[in-house]
MARTIKOL-327936 format. One record per atom (N, C-alpha, C): residue number from 0; residue in three letters; atom name; x, y, z. Coordinates in Angstrom, 2 decimals. Layout:
N
num = NUM, residuo = ALA, atomo = CA, xx = X, yy = Y, zz = Z .
...
//
This chain:
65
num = 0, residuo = UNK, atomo = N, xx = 83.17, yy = 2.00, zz = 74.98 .
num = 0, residuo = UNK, atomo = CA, xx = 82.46, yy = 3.27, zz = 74.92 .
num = 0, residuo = UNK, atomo = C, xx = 82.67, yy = 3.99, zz = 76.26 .
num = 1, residuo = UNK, atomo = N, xx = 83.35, yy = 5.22, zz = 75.98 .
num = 1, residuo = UNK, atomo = CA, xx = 83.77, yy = 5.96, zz = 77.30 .
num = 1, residuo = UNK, atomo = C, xx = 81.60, yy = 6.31, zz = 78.03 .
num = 2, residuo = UNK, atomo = N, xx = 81.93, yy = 6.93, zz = 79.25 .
num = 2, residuo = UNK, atomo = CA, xx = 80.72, yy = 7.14, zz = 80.03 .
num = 2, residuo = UNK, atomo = C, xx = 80.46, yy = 8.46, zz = 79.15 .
num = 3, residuo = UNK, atomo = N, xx = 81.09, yy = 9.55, zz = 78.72 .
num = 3, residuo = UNK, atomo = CA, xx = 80.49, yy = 10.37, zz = 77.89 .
num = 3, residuo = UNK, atomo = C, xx = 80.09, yy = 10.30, zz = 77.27 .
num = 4, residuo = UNK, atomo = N, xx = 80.53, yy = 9.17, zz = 76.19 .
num = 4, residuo = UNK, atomo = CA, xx = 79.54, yy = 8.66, zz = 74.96 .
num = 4, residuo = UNK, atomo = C, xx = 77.98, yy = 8.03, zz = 75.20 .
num = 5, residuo = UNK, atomo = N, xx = 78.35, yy = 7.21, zz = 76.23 .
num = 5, residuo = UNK, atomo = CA, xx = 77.28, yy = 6.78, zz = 76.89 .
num = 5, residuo = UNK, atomo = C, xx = 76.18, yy = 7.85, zz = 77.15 .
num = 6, residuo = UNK, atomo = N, xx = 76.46, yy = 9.15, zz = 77.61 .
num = 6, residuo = UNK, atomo = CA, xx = 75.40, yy = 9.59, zz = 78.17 .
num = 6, residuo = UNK, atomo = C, xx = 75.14, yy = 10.53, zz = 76.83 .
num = 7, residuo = UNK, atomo = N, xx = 75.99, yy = 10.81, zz = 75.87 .
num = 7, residuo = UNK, atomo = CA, xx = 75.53, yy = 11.52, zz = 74.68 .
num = 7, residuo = UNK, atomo = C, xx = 74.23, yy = 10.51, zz = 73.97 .
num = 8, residuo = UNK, atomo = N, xx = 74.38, yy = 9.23, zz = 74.25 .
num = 8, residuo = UNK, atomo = CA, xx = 73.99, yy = 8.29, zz = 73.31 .
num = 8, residuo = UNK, atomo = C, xx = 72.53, yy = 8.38, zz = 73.89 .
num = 9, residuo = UNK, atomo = N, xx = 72.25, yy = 8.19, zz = 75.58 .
num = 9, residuo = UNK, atomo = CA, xx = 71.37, yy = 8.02, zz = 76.07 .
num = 9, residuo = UNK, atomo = C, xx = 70.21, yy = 9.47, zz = 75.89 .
num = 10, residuo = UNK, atomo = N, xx = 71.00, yy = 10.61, zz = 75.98 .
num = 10, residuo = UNK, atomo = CA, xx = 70.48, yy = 12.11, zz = 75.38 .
num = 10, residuo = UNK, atomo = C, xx = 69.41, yy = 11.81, zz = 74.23 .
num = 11, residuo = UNK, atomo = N, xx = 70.69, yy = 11.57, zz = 73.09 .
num = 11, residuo = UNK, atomo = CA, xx = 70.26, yy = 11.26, zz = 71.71 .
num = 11, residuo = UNK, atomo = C, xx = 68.96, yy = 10.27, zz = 71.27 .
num = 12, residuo = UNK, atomo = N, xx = 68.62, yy = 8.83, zz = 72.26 .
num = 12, residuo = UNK, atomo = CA, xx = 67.80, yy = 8.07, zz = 72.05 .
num = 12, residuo = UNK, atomo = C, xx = 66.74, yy = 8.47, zz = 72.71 .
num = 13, residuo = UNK, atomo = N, xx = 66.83, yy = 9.83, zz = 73.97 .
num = 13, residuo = UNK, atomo = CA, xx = 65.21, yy = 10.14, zz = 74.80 .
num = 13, residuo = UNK, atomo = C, xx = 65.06, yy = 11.20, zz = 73.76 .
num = 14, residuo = UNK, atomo = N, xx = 63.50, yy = 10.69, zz = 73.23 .
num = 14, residuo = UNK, atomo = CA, xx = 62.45, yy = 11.46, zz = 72.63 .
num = 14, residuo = UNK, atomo = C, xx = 61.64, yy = 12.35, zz = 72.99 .
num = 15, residuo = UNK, atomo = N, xx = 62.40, yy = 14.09, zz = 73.09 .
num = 15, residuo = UNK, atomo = CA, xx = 62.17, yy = 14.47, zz = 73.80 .
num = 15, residuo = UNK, atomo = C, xx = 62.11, yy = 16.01, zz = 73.38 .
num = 16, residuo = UNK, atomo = N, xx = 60.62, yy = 16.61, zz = 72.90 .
num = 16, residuo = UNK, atomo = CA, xx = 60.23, yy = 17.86, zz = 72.21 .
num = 16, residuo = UNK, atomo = C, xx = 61.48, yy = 19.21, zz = 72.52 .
num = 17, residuo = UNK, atomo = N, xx = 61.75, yy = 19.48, zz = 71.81 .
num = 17, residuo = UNK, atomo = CA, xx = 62.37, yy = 20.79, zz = 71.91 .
num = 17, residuo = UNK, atomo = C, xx = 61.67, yy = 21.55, zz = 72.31 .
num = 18, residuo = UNK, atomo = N, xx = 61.78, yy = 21.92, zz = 73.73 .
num = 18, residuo = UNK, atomo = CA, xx = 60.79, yy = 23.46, zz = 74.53 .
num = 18, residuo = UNK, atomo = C, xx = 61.70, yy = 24.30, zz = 74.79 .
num = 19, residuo = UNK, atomo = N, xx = 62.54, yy = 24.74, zz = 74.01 .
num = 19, residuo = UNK, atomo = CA, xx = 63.61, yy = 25.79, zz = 74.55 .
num = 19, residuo = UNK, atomo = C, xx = 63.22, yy = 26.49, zz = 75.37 .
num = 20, residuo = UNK, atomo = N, xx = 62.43, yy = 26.94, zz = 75.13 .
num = 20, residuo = UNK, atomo = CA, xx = 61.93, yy = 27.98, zz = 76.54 .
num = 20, residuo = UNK, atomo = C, xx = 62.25, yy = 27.67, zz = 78.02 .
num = 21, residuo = UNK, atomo = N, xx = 61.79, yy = 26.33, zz = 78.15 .
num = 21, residuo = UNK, atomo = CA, xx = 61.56, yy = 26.35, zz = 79.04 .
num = 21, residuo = UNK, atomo = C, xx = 63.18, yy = 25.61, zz = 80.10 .
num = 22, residuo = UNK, atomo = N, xx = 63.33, yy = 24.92, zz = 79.11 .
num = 22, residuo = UNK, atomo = CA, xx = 64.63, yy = 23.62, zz = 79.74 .
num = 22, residuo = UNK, atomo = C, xx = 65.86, yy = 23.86, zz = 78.94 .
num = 23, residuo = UNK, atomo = N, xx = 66.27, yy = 25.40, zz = 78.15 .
num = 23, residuo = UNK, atomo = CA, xx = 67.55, yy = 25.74, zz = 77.79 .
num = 23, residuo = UNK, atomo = C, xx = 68.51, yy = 26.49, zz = 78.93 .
num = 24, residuo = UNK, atomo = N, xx = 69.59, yy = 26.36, zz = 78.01 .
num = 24, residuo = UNK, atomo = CA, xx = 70.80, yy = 27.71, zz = 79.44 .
num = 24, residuo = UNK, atomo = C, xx = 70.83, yy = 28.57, zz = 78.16 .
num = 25, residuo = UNK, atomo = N, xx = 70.34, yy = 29.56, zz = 79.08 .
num = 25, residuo = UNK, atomo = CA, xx = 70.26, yy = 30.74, zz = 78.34 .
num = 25, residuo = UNK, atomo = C, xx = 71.87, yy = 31.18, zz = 77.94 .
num = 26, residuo = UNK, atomo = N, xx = 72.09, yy = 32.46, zz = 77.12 .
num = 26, residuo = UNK, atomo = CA, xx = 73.25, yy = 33.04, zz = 76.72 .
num = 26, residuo = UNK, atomo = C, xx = 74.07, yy = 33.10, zz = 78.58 .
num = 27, residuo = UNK, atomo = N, xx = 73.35, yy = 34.02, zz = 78.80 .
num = 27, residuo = UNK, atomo = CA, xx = 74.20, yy = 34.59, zz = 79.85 .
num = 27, residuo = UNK, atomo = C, xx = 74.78, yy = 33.71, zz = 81.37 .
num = 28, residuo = UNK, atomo = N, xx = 73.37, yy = 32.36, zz = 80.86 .
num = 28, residuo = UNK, atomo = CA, xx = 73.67, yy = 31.10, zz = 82.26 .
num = 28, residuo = UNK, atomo = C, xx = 75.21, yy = 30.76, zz = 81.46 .
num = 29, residuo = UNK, atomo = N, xx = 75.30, yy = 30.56, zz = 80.42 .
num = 29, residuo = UNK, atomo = CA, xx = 76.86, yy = 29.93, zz = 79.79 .
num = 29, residuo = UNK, atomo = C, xx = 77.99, yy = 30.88, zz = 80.07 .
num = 30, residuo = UNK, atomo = N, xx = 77.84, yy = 32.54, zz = 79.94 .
num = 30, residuo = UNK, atomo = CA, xx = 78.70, yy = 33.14, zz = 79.83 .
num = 30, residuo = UNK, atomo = C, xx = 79.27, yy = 33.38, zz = 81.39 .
num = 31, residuo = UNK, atomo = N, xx = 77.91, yy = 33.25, zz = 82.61 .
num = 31, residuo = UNK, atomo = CA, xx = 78.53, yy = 32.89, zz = 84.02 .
num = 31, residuo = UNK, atomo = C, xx = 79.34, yy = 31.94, zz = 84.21 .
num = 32, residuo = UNK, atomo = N, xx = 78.86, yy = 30.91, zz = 83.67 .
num = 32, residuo = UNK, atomo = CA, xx = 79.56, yy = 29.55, zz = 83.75 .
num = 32, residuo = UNK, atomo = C, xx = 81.16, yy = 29.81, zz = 83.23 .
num = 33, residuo = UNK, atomo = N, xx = 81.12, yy = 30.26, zz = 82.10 .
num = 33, residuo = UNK, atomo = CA, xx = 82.70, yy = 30.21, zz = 82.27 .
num = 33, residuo = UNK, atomo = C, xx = 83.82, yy = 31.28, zz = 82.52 .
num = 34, residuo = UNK, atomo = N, xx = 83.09, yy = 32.02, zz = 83.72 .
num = 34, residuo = UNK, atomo = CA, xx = 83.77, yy = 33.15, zz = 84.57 .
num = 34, residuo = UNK, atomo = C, xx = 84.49, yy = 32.15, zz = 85.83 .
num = 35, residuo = UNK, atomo = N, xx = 83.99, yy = 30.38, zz = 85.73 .
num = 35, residuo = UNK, atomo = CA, xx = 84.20, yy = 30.05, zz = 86.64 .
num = 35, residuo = UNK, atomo = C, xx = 85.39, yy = 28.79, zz = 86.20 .
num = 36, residuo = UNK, atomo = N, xx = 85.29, yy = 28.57, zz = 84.60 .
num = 36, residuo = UNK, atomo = CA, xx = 86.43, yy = 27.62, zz = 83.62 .
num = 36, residuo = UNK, atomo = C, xx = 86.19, yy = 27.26, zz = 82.87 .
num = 37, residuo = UNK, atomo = N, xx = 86.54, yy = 26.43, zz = 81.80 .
num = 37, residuo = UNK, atomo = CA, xx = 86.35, yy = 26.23, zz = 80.81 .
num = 37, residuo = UNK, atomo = C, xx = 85.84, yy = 24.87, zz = 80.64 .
num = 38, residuo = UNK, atomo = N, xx = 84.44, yy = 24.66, zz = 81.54 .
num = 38, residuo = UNK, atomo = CA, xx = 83.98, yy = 23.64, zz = 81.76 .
num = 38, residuo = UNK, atomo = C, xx = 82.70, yy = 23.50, zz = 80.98 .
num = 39, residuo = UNK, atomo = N, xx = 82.00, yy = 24.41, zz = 80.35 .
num = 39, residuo = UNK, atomo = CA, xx = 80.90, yy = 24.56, zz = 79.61 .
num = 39, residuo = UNK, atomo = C, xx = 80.20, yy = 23.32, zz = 79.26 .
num = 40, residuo = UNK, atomo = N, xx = 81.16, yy = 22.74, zz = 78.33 .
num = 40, residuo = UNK, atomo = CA, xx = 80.54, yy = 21.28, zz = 77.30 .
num = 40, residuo = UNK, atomo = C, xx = 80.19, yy = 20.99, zz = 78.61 .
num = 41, residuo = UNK, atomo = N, xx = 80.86, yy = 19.99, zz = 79.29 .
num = 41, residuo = UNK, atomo = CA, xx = 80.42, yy = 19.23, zz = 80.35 .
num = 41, residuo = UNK, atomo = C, xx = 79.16, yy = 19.66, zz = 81.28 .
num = 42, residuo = UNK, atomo = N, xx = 79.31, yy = 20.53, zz = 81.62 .
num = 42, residuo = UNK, atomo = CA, xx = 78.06, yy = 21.22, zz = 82.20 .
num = 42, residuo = UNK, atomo = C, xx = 76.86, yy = 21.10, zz = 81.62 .
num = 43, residuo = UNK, atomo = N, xx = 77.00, yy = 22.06, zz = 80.02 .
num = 43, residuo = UNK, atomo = CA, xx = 75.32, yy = 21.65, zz = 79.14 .
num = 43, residuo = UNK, atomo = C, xx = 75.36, yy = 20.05, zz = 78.68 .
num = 44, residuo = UNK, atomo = N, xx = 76.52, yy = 19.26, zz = 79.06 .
num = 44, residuo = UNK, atomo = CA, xx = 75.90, yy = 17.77, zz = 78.46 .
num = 44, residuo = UNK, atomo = C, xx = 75.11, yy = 17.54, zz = 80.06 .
num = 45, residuo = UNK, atomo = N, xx = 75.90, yy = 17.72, zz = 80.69 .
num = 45, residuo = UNK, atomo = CA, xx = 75.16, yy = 17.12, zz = 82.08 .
num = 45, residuo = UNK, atomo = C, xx = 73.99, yy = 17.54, zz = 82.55 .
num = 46, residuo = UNK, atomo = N, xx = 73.67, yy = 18.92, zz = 81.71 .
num = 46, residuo = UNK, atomo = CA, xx = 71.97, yy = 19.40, zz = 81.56 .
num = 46, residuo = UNK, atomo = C, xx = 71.54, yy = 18.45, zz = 81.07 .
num = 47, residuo = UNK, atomo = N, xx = 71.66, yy = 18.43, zz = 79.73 .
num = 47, residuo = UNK, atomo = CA, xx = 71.14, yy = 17.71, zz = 78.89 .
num = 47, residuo = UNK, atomo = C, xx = 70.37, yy = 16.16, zz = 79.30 .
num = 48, residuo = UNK, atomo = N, xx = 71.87, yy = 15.92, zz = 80.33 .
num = 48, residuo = UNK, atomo = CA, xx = 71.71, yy = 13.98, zz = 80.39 .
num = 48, residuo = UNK, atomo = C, xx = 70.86, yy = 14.32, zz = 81.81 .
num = 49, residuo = UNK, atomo = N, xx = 70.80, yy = 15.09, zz = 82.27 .
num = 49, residuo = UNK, atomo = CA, xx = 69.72, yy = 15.04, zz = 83.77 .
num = 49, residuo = UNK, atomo = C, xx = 68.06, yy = 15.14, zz = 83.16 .
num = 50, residuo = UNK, atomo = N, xx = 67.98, yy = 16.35, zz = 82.06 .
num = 50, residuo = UNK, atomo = CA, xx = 66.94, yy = 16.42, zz = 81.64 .
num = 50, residuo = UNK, atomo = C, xx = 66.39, yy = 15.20, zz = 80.89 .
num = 51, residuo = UNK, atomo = N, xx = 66.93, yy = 14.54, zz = 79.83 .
num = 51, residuo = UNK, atomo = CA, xx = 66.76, yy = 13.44, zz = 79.41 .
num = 51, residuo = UNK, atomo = C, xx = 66.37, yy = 12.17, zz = 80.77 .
num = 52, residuo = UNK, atomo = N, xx = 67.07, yy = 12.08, zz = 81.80 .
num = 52, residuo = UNK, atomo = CA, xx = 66.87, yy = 11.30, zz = 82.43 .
num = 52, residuo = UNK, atomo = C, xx = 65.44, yy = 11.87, zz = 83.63 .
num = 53, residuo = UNK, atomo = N, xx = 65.25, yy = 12.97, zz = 83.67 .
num = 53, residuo = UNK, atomo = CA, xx = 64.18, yy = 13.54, zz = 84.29 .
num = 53, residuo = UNK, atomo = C, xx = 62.72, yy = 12.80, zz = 83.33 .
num = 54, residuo = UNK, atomo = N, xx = 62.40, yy = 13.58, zz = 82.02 .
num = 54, residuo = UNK, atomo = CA, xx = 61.52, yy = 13.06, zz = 81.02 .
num = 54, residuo = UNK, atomo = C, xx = 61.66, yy = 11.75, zz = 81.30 .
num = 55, residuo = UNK, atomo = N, xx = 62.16, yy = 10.42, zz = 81.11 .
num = 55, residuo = UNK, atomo = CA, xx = 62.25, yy = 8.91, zz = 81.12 .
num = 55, residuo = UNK, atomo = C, xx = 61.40, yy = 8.84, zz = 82.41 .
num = 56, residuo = UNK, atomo = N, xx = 61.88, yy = 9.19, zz = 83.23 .
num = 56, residuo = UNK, atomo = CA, xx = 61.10, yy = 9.16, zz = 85.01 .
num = 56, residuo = UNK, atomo = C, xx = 59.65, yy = 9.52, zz = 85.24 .
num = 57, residuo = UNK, atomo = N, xx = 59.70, yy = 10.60, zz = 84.08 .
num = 57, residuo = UNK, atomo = CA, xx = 58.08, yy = 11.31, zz = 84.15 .
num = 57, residuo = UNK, atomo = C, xx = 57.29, yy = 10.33, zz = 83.16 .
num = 58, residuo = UNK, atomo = N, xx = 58.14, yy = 10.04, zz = 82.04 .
num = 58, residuo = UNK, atomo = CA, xx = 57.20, yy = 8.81, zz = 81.29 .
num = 58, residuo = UNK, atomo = C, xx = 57.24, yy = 7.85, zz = 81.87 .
num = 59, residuo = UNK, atomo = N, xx = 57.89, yy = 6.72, zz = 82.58 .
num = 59, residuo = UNK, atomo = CA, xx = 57.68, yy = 5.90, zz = 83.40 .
num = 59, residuo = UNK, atomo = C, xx = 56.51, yy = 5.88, zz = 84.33 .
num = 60, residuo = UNK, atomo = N, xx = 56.32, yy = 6.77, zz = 85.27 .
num = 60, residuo = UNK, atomo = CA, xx = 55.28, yy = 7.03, zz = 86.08 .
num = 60, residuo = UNK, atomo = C, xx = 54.04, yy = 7.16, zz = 85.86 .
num = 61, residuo = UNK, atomo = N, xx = 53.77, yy = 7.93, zz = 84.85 .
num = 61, residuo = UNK, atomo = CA, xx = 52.89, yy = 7.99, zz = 83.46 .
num = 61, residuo = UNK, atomo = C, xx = 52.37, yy = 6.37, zz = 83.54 .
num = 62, residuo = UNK, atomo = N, xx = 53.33, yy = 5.95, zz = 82.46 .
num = 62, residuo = UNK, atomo = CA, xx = 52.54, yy = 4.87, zz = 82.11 .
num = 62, residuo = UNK, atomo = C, xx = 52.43, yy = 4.00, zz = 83.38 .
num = 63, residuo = UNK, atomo = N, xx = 53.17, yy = 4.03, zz = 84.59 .
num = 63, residuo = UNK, atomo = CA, xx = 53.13, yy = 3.05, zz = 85.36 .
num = 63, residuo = UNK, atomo = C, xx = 52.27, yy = 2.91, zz = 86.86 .
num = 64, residuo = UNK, atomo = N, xx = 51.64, yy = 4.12, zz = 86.32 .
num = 64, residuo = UNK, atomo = CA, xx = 51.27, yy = 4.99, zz = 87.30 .
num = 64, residuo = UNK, atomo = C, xx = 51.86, yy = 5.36, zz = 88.46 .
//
């Protein structure tokens, strides 16, 4: 399993409410982004897998105090 899959997988298994509001890239954060290449995917996965790994940290603490 390449490390991308890995971190799609790890995305996919944190249970984790859809707040678009608050933790999306908007239209126009994407359309900056690729004034700079055609790096997009990688970028919103690596949102994705920071945010996912942010939530895990905040539930951890939570329960662990």
């Amino acid at each position: 399993m390449s490390e991308i899959e890995k971190m799609k997988r790890y995305i996919e298994r944190t249970n984790i409410k859809d707040n678009s509001d608050a933790f999306c890239m908007r239209s126009r954060d994407v359309v900056t982004l690729l004034t700079y290449g055609d790096q997009a995917d990688a970028i919103m996965l690596a949102f994705d897998y920071g945010r996912a790994k942010g939530y895990r940290a905040a539930k951890a603490e939570v329960k662990h105090g």
